[in-house]
C-alpha positions as a printed NumPy array, in Angstrom:
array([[-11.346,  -5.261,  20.144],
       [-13.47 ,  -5.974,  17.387],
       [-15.993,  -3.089,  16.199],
       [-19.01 ,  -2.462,  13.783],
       [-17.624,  -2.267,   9.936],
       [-17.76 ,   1.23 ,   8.252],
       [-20.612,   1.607,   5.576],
       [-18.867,   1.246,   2.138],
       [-18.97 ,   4.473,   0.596],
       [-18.945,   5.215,  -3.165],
       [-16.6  ,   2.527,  -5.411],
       [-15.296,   6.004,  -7.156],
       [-14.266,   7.308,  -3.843],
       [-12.173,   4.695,  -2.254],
       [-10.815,   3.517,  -5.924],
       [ -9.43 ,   5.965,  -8.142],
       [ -9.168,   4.609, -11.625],
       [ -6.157,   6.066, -13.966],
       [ -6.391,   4.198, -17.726],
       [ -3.339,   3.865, -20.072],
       [ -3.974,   4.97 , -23.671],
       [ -5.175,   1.45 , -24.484],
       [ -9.234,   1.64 , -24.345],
       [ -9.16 ,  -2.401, -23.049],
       [ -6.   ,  -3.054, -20.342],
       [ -4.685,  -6.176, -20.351],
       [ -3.529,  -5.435, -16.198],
       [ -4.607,  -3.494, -13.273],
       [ -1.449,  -1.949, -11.197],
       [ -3.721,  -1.661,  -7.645],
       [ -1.866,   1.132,  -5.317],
       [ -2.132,   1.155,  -1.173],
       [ -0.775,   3.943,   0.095],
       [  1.411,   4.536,   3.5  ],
       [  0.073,   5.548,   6.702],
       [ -0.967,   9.072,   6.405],
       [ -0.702,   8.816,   2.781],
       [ -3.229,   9.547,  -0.155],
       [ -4.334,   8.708,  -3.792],
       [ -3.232,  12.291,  -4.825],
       [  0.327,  11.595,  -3.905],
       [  0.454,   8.484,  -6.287],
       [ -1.198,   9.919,  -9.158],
       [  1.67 ,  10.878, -11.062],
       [  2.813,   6.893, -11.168],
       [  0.342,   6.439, -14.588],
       [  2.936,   7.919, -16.08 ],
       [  5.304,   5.198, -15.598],
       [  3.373,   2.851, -16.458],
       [  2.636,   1.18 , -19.849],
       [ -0.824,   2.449, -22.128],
       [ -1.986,  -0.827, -21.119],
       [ -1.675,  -1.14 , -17.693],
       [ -4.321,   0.387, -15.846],
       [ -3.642,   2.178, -12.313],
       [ -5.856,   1.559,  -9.472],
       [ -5.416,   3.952,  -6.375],
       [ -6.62 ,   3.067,  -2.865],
       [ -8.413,   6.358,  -0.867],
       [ -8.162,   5.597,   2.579],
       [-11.681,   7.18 ,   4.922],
       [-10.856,  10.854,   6.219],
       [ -9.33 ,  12.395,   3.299],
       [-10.324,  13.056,  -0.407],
       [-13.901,  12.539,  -1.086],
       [-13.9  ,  10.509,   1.865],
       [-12.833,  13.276,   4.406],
       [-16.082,  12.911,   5.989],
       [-16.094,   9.458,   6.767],
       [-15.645,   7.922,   9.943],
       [-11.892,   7.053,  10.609],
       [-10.472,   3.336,  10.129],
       [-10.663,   1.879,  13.519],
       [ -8.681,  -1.434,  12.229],
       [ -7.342,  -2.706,   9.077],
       [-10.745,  -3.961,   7.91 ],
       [-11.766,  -0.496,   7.793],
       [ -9.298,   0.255,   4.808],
       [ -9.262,  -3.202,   3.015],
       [-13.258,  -3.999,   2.858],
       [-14.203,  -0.965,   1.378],
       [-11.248,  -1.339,  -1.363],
       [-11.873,  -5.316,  -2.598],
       [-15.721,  -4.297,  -2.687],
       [-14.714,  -1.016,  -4.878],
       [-12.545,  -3.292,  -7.279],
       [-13.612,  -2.63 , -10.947],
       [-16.255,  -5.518, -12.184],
       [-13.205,  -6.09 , -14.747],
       [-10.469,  -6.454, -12.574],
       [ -9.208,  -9.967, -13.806],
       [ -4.906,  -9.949, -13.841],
       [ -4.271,  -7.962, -11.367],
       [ -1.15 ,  -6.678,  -9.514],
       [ -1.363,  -5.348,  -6.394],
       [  1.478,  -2.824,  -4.216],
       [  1.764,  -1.129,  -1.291],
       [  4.067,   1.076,   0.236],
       [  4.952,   0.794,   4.246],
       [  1.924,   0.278,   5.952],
       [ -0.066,   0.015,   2.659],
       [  2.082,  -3.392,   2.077],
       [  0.171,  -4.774,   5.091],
       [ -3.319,  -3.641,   3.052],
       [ -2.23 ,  -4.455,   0.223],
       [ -1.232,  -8.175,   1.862],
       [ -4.965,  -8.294,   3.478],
       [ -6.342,  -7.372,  -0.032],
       [ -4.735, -10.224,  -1.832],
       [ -5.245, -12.611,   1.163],
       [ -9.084, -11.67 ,   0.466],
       [ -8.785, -12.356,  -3.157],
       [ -7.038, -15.424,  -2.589],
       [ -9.972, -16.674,  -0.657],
       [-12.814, -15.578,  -2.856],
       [-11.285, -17.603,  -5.745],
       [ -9.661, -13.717,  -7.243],
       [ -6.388, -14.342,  -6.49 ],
       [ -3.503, -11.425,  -7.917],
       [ -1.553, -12.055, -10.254],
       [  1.451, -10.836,  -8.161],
       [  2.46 ,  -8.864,  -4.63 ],
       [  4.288,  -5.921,  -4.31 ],
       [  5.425,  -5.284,  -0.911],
       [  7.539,  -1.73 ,  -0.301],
       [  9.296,  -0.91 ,   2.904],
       [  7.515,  -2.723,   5.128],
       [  7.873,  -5.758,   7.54 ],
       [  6.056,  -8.828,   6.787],
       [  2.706,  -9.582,   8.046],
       [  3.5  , -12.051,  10.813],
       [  6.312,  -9.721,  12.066],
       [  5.731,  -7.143,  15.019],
       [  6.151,  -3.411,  14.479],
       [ 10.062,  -2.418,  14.513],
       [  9.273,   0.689,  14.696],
       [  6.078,   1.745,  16.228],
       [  4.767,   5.341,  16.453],
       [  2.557,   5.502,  19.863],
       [  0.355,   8.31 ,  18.389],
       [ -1.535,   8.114,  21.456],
       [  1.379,   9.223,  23.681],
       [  2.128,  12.119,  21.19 ],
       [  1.106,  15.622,  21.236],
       [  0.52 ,  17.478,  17.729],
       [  4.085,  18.55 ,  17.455],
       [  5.835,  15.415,  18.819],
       [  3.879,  13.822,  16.246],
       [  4.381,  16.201,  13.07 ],
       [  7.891,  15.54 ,  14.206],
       [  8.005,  11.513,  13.906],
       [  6.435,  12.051,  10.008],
       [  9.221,  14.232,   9.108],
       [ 11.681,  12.103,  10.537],
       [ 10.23 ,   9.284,   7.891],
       [ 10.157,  11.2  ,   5.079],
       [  7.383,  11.078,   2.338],
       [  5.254,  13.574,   3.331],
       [  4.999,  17.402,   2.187],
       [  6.579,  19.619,   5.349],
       [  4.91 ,  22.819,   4.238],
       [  1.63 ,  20.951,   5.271],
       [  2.691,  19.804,   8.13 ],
       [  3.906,  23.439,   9.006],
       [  0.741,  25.092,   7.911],
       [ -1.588,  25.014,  11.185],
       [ -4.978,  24.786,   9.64 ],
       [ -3.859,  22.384,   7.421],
       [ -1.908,  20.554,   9.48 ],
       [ -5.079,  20.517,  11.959],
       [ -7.035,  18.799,   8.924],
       [ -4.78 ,  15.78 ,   8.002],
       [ -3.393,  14.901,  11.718],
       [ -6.654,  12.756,  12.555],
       [ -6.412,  10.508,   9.963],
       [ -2.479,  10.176,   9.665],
       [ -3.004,   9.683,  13.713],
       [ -5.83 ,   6.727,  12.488],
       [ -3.669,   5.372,  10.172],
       [ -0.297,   5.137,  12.298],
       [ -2.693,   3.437,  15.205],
       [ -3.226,   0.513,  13.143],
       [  0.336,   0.29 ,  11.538],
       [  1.399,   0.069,  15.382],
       [ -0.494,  -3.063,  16.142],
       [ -0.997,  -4.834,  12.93 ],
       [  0.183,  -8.565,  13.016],
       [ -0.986, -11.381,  11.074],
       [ -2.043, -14.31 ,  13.258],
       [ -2.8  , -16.997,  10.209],
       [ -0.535, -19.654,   9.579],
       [  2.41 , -19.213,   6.785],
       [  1.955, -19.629,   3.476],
       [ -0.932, -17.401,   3.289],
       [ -0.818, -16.215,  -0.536],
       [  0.115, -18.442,  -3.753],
       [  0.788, -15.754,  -5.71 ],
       [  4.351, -14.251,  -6.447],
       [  5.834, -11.811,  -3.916],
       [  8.429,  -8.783,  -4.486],
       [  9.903,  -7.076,  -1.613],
       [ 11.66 ,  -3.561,  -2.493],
       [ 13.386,  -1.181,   0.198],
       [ 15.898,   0.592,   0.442],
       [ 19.538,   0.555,   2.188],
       [ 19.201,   2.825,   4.441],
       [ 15.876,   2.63 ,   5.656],
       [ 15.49 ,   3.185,   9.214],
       [ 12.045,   2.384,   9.562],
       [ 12.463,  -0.856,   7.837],
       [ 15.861,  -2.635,   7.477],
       [ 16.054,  -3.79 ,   4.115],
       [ 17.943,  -7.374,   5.099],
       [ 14.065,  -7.829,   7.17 ],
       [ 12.665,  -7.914,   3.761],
       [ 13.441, -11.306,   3.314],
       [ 10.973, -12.283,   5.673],
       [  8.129, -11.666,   2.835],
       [  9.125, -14.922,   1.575],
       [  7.015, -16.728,   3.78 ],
       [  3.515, -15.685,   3.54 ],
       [  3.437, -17.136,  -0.036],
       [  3.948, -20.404,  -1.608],
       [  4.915, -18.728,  -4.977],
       [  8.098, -17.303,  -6.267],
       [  9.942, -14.29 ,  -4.393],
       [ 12.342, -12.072,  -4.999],
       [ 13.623,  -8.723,  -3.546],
       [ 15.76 ,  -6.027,  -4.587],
       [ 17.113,  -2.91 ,  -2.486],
       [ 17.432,   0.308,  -4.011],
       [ 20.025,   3.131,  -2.48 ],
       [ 17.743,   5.401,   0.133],
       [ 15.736,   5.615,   2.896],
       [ 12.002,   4.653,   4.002],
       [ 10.898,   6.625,   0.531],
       [ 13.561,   5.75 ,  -1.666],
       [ 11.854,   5.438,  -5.138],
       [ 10.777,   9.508,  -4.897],
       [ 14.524,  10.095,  -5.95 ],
       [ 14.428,   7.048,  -8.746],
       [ 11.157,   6.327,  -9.702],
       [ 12.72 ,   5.338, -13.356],
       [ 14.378,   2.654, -11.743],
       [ 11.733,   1.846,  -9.186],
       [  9.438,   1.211, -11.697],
       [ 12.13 ,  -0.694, -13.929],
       [ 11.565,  -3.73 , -11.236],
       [  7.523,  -3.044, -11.176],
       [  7.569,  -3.983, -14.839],
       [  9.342,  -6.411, -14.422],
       [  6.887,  -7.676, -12.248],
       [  3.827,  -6.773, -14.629],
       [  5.583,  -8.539, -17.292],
       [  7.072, -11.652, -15.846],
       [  3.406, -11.725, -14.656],
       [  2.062, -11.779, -18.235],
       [  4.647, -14.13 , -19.351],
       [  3.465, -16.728, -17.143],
       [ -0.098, -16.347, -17.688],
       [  0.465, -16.99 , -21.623],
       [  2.966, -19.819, -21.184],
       [ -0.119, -21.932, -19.139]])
């Protein structure tokens, strides 16, 4: 059921922006976190990066500077307020999500795509493609405090001593319960190819949210180039090899740039 959009709140708020050494970037690395997830737990990714890539963050409503905010409803409520809080300077852009923030970060590019801004590429991490129904859904609505606390920490990804700490456990549950909601139901009802950009899918082997051989299934939404690599691990497999994680977003970044000065 279709609802009123959220008021878009301050372009600081809803993108963080993290700059390289370099004063001009020649790329924007754009971020979407996982349901339940937060700019603060990405932060530490500029360092991975080259001085001249810059790294975007997405802030989801109800936490951060954004605590207050009403929570997403749909996944309009999380992709609007990001494309309209895109730095005026946001030319070659990559864009990569993680779990559910693959599905934003597909809806981002798809609205990109269709305002003439298309990305330069598409990361998509442990997550099922757009068209595909939920392999694992989470039914927050049938789950008490604990039974949910309890499904997070069976995923992975997410600091326990929070989750054990009542008050604030009490603080994040609302939107993690928000975010989950729309991961549950989220399908993409558009045609295939959607996107014309390149698409990377990255998981890992023994991901039990996400089998890594339904990564494949990326290939469709786009009528560029794909490719996919699995890593060893589960659902959150780069937090033990982020060196190697971010070998293949490089890649990415610089195949990217490549192809832009070869045309």
């Amino acid at each position: 059921m279709s609802h009123d959009p959220l008021p878009v709140p301050a372009p600081d708020d809803v993108v963080w922006k993290l700059p390289g050494a370099d004063a001009l970037p020649r790329t924007s690395l754009l971020v979407l976190p996982h349901a339940g997830g937060n700019a603060h737990a990405y932060a530490e990714w500029r360092q991975y990066l080259p001085d001249d890539v810059r790294l975007l963050l997405g802030q989801y409503p109800g936490r951060g500077a954004r605590f207050s905010e009403p929570l997403p409803g749909g996944i309009e409520d999380l992709v609007r307020p990001i494309v309209a809080s895109l730095p005026p300077d946001t030319g070659d852009l990559v864009v990569l999500g993680h779990s559910m923030g693959s599905l934003v970060a597909f809806e981002v590019a798809r609205t990109l795509t269709g305002a003439g801004r298309a990305p330069r590429a598409l990361i998509a991490s442990a997550c099922r493609a757009p068209f595909l129904p939920n392999p694992s859904a989470v039914h927050p609505e049938r789950l008490d405090d604990d039974a949910l606390v309890a499904a997070i920490k069976e995923r992975g990804g997410t600091d326990d001593g929070i989750l054990d700490e009542p008050e604030l456990r009490e603080i994040i549950l609302p939107s993690i319960r928000a975010d989950f909601a729309i991961d549950d139901v989220y399908r993409f009802p558009g045609d295939q190819p959607t996107l014309s950009c390149p698409v990377t899918a990255l998981g890992g082997d023994a991901d039990q949210v996400v089998p890594a051989a339904a990564l494949s299934r990326w290939s469709e939404i786009t009528s560029g180039a794909f490719s996919q690599q699995i890593l060893p691990g589960g659902h959150f497999y780069f937090q033990q090899q982020l060196d190697t994680f971010f070998g293949h977003v490089r890649t990415v970044i610089d195949g990217q740039r490549a192809r832009q000065q070869s045309v």
